[in-house]
C-alpha positions as CSV (number, residue, x, y, z in Angstrom):
1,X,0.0,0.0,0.0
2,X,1.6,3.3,-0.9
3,X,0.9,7.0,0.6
4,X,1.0,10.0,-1.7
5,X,0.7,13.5,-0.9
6,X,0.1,16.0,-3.7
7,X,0.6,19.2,-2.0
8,X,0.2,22.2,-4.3
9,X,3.2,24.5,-4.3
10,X,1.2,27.3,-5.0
11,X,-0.2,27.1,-1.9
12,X,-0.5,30.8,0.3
13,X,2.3,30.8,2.4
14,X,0.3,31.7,5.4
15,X,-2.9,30.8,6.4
16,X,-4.8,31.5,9.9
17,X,-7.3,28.9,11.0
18,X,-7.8,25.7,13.3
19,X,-4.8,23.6,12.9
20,X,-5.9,21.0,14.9
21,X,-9.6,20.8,14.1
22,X,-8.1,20.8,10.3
23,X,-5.9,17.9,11.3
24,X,-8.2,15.7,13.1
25,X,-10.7,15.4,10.4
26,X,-7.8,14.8,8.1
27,X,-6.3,12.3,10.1
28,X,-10.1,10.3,10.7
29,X,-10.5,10.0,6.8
30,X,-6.8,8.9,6.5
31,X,-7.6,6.3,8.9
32,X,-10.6,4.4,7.2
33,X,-8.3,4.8,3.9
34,X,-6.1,2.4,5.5
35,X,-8.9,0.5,7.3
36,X,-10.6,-0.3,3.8
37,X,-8.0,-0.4,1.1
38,X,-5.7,-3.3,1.0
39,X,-3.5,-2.5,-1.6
40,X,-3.0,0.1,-4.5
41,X,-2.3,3.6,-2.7
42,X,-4.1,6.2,-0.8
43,X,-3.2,10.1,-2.5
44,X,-3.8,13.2,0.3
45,X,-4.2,15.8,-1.7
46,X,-4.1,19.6,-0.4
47,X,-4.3,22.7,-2.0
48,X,-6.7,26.3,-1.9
49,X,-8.2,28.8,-4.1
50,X,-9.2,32.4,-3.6
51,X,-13.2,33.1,-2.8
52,X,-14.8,36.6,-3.3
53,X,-13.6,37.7,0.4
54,X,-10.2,39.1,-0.8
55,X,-8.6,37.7,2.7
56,X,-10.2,34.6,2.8
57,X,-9.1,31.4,1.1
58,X,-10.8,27.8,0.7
59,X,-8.7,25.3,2.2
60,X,-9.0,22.3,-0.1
61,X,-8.1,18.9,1.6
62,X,-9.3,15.0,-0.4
63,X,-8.0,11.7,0.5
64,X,-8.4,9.1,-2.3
65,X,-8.0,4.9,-2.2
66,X,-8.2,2.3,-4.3
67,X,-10.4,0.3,-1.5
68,X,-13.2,-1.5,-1.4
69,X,-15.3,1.4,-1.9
70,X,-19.1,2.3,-0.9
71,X,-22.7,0.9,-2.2
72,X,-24.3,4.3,-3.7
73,X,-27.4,3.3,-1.9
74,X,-25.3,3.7,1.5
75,X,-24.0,6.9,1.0
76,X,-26.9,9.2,2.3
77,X,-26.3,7.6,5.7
78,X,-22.5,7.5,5.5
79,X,-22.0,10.5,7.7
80,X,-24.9,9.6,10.5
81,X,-23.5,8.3,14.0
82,X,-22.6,4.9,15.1
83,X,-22.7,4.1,10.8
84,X,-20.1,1.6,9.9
85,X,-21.5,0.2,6.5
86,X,-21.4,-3.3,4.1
87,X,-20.8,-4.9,7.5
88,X,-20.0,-7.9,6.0
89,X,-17.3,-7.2,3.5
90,X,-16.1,-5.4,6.6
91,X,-15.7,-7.8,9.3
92,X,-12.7,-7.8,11.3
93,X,-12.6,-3.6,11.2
94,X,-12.8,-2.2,14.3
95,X,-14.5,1.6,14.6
96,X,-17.4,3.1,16.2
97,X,-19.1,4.9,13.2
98,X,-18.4,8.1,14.8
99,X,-15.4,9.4,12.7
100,X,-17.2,11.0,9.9
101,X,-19.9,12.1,12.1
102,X,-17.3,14.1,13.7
103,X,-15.5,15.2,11.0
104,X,-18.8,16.7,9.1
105,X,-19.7,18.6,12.2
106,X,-16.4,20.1,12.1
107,X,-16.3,21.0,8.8
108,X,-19.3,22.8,9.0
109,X,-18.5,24.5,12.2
110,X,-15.7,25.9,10.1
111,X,-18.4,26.9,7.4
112,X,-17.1,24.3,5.1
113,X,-18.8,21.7,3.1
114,X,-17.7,17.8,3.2
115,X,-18.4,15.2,0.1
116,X,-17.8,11.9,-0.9
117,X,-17.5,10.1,-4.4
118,X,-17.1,6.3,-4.7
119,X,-17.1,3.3,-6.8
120,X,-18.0,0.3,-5.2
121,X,-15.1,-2.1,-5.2
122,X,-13.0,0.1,-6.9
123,X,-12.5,3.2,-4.1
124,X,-13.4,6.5,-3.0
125,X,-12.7,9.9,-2.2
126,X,-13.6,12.2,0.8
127,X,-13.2,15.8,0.2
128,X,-13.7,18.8,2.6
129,X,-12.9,22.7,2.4
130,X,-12.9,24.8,5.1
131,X,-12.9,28.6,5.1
132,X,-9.4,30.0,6.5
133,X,-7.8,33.7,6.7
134,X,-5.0,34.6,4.3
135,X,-1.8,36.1,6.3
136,X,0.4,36.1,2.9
137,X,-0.5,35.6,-0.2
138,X,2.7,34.5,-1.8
139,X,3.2,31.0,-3.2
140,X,4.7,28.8,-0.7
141,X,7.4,26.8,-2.7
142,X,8.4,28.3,-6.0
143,X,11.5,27.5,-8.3
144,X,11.1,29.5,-11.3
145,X,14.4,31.6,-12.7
146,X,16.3,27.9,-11.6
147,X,18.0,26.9,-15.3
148,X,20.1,25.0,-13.4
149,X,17.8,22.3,-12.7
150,X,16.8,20.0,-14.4
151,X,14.7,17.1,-13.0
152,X,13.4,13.9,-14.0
153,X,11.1,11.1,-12.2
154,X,11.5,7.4,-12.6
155,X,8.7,5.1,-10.6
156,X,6.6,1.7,-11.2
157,X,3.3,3.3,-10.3
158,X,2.7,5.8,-13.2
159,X,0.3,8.2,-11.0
160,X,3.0,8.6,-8.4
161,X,5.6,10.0,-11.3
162,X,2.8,11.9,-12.6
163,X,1.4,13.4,-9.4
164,X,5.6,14.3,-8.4
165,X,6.3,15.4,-12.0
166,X,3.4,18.0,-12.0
167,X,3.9,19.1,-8.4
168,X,7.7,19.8,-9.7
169,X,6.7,21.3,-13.1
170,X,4.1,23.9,-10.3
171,X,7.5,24.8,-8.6
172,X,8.6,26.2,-11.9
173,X,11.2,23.7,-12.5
174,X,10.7,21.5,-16.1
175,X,10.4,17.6,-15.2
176,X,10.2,14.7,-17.5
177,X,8.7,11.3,-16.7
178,X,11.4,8.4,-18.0
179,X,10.9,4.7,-18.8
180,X,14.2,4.0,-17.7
181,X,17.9,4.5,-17.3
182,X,18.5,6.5,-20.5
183,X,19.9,9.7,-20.8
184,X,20.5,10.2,-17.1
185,X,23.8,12.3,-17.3
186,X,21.2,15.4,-19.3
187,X,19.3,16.1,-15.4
188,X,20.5,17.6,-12.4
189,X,18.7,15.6,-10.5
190,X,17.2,12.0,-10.9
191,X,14.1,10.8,-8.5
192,X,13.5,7.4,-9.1
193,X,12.0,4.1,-6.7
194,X,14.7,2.7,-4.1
195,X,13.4,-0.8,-5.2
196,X,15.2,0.3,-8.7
197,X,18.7,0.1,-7.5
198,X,19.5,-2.7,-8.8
199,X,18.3,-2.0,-12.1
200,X,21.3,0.2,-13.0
201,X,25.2,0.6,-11.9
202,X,26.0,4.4,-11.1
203,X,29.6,3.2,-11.5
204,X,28.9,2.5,-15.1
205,X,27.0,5.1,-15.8
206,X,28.8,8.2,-16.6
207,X,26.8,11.1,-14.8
208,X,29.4,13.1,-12.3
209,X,26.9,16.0,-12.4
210,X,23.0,14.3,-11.5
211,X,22.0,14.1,-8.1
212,X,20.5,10.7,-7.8
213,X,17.7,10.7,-5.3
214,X,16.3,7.4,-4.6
215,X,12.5,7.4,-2.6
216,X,11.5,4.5,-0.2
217,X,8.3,3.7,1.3
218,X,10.2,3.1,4.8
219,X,13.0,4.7,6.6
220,X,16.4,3.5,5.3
221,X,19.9,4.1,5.8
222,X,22.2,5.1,3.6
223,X,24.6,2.7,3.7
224,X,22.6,0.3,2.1
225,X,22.9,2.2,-1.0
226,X,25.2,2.4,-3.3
227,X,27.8,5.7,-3.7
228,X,26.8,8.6,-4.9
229,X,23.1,8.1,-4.0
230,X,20.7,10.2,-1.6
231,X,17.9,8.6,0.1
232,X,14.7,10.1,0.9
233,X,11.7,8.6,2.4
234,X,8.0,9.0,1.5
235,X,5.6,11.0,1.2
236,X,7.4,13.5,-0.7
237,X,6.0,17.2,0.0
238,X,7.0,20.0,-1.8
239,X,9.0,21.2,1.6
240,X,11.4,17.8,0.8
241,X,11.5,18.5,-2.7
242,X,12.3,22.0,-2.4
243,X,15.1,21.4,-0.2
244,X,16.4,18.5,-2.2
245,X,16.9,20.9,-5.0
246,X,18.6,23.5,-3.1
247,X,15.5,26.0,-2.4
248,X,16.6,28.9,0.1
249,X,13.1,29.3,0.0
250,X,12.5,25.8,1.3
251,X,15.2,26.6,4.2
252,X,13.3,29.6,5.2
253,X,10.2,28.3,4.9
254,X,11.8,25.2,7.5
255,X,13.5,27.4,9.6
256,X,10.1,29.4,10.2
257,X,8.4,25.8,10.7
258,X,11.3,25.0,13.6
259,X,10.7,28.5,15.3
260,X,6.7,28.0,15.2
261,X,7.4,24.6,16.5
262,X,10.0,24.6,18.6
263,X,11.8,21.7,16.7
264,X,15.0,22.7,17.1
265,X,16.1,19.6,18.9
266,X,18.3,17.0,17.8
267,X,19.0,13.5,19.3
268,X,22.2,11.6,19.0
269,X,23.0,8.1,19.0
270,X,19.2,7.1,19.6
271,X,17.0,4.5,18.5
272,X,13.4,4.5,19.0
273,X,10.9,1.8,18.2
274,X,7.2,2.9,17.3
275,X,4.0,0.6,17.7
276,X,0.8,1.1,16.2
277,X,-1.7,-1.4,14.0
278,X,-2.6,1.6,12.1
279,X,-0.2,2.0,8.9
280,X,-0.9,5.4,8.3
281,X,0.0,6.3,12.3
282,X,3.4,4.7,11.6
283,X,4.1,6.1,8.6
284,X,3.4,9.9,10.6
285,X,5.2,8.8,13.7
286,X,8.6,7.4,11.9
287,X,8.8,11.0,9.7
288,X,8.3,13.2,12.7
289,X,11.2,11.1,14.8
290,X,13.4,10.5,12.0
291,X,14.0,14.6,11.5
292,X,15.2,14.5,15.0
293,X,17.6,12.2,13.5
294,X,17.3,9.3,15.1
295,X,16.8,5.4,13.5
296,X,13.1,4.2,13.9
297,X,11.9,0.9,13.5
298,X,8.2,-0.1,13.4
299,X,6.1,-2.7,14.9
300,X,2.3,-3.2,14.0
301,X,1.4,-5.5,16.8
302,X,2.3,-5.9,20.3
303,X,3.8,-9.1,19.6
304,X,5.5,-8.0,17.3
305,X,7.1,-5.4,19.8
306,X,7.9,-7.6,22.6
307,X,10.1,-10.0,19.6
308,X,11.7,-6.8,18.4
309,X,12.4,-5.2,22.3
310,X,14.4,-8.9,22.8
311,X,16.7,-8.6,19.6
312,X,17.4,-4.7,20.1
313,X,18.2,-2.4,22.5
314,X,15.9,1.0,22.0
315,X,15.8,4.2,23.8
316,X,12.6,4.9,23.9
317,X,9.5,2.2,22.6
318,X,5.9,4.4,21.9
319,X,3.4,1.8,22.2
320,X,0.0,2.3,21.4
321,X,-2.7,1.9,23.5
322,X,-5.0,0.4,21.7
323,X,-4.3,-2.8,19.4
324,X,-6.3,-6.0,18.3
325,X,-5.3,-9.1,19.6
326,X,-2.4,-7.6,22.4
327,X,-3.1,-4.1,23.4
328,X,-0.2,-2.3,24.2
329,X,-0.6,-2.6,28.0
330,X,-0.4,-6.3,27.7
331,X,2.8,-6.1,25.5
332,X,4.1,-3.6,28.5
333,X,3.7,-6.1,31.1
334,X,5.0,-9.1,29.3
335,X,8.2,-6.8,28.6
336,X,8.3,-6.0,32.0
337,X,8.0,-9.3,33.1
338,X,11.4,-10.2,31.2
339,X,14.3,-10.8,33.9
340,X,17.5,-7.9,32.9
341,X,17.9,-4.6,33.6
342,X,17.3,-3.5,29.8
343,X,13.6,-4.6,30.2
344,X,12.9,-3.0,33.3
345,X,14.6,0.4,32.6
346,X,13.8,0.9,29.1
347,X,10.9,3.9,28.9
348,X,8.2,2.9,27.5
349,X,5.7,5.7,26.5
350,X,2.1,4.8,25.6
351,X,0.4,6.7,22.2
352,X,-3.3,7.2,22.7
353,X,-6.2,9.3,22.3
354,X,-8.1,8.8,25.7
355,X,-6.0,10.4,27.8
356,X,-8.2,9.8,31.0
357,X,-7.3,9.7,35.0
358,X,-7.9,6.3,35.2
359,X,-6.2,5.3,31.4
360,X,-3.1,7.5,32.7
361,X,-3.4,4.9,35.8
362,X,-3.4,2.3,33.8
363,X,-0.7,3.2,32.1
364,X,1.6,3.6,35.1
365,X,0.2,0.3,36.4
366,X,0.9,-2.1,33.6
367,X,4.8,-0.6,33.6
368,X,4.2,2.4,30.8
369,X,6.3,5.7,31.8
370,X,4.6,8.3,29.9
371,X,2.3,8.7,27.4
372,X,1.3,11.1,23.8
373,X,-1.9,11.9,22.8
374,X,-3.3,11.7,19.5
375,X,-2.6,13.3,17.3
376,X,1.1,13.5,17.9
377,X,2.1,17.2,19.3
378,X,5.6,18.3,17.9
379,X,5.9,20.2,21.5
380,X,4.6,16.8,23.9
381,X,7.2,15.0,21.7
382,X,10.4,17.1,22.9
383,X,9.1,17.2,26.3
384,X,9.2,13.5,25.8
385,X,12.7,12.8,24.2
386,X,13.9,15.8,27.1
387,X,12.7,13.9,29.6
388,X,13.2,10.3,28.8
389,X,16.3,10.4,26.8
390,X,19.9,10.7,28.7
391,X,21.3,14.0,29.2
392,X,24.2,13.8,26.7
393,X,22.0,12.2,24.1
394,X,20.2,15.3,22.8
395,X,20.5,18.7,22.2
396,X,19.4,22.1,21.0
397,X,20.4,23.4,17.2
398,X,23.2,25.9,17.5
399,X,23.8,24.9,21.5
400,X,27.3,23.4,20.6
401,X,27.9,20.8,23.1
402,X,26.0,22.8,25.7
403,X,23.3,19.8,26.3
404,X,19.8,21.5,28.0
């Protein structure tokens, strides 16, 4: 299953509205995405257009699978409470029913309209817009005036190299689509699947001046590549690809983000294993940790945690709270219950979204240090890695070696 994002460039580079209201009812209709599509990719697309207000601004967010899709008799009741429909093609899929429910209500309490198009059994797509206030106009992530780039794409999947191709050509920069290795020493910069590596030899092929960029679905590291090869992991947003091609645009624009943020700190040394059943969760989780710079592996079970926690040594494990089969308080326990130091003193910090007196005791209880709530807060996460990581393990950008 692959995750695109096709974020438009052109985007105003400042926007005032509710961030988080925005994200939750984007992150509920990426979560039945995963929940009903088995394989074939989900696309997030996001993007705005002017309305007759000259400050105002339609904030245009869809989400898009190639899942099992929706009966059009159903859809009239899709967004009532407690609705979870074609129950039993859908067997197995835990939900209450109440996450579009939720997500309509928001979207109209931000004077925005929700809709959904869908061919049963071969996908569907949820859109929304929500009304936001323009701070600045000006594109977000522009490349024109650039003739020293020039950029080509090289996937499998022929909508992902169209959807990056077009999103490149948006940024002002000319991109072609290839078929293959041909020609490669004529681009600045080559973007092509990490799965293709094997399917040329940089040592034989004569290009001293192309950046070779090779995207992976998962975290990787660079030594598994061959010389002369960057690796980036997906999705790529135009904020990746802008700095990839040497934007100073793209490092203001990041810098502004880290101020806003606060994500000016960086780990050292660290390892951190993430666990969630929810693909779409992990895939968020390992991006935000991995810009830290720290290694991240991933675990979509709680037994699959527990087999990982005995091969490795981690520095911190986020364990979800809720899992099928073995929660993540039950995987906590039975890691606690291994004799050796490294199971006992290992931190252990729960991800959930019920974030309760008596959940936060039973947390504690069951051996859990700390926990997140969902969605994942860029400031709860330092806190976090401050607090549970070791003193000389992490530090602030431009600090030196003065650890905080």
């Amino acid at each position: 299953l692959d995750f695109i994002v096709d974020d438009d460039p052109g985007m105003p580079h400042e926007m005032i509205g509710d961030m988080t209201r925005v994200k939750q009812i984007a992150i509920n209709l990426l979560t039945n995405a995963v929940k009903f599509t088995r394989e074939g990719n989900i696309i997030f697309s996001i993007g705005a257009e002017p309305t007759s207000m000259p400050d105002r601004y339609k904030l245009k967010i869809s989400v898009r699978d190639t899942g099992i899709g929706i009966r059009k008799e159903d859809i009239p009741v899709l967004f009532e409470n407690f609705s979870q429909l074609d129950t039993r093609k859908n067997r197995g899929i835990e939900g209450t029913g109440l996450g579009l429910a939720i997500s309509k209500n928001l979207v109209e309490l931000m004077n925005g309209e929700i809709q959904v198009a869908s061919v049963y059994g071969e996908g569907s797509c949820f859109s929304f817009y929500v009304l936001q206030q323009v701070e600045n106009k000006s594109p977000s992530f522009m490349l024109a005036g650039r003739d020293d780039l020039r950029v080509a794409v090289w996937f499998s999947g022929t909508e992902k190299a169209h959807i990056l191709s077009q999103k490149i050509g948006k940024m002002g920069v000319s991109c072609a689509v290839l078929d293959g290795p041909a020609d490669l020493g004529k681009y600045s910069h080559v973007f092509f699947d990490f799965a293709k590596c094997a399917d040329f030899n940089l040592e034989k092929v004569q290009c001293p001046d192309t950046q070779f960029i090779a995207v992976s679905l998962r975290a990787l590291n660079e030594a598994e590549l061959p010389p002369g090869i960057k690796l980036v992991s997906t999705p790529l947003t135009c904020l990746t690809i802008a700095q990839l091609l040497g934007s100073s645009d793209a490092s203001a624009f990041s810098k502004g983000l880290t101020e806003l943020d606060g994500t000016s700190l960086k780990v050292h040394g660290v390892r951190f294993l993430v666990v969630d059943d929810n693909d779409i969760n992990l895939v968020i989780a390992e991006n935000v940790l991995t810009t830290y710079g720290a290694a991240v592996d991933t675990a979509s079970s709680g037994a699959e945690a527990i087999e990982l926690v005995q091969k490795n040594d981690y520095d911190i494990v986020f364990m979800d709270h809720m899992m099928p089969e073995m929660d993540g308080v039950d995987a906590t326990k039975i890691i606690r219950s291994r004799p050796g130091e490294k199971y006992q003193k290992m931190p252990i910090v729960a991800l959930t979204a019920n974030v309760v007196g008596d959940v936060r005791d039973l947390f504690l209880e069951s051996g859990m240090n700390d926990f997140l709530s969902k969605p994942l807060e860029i400031r709860e996460i330092e806190r976090i890695l401050r607090e549970w990581l070791p003193r000389g393990k992490w530090s602030m950008a431009g600090s030196g070696d003065d650890k905080k």
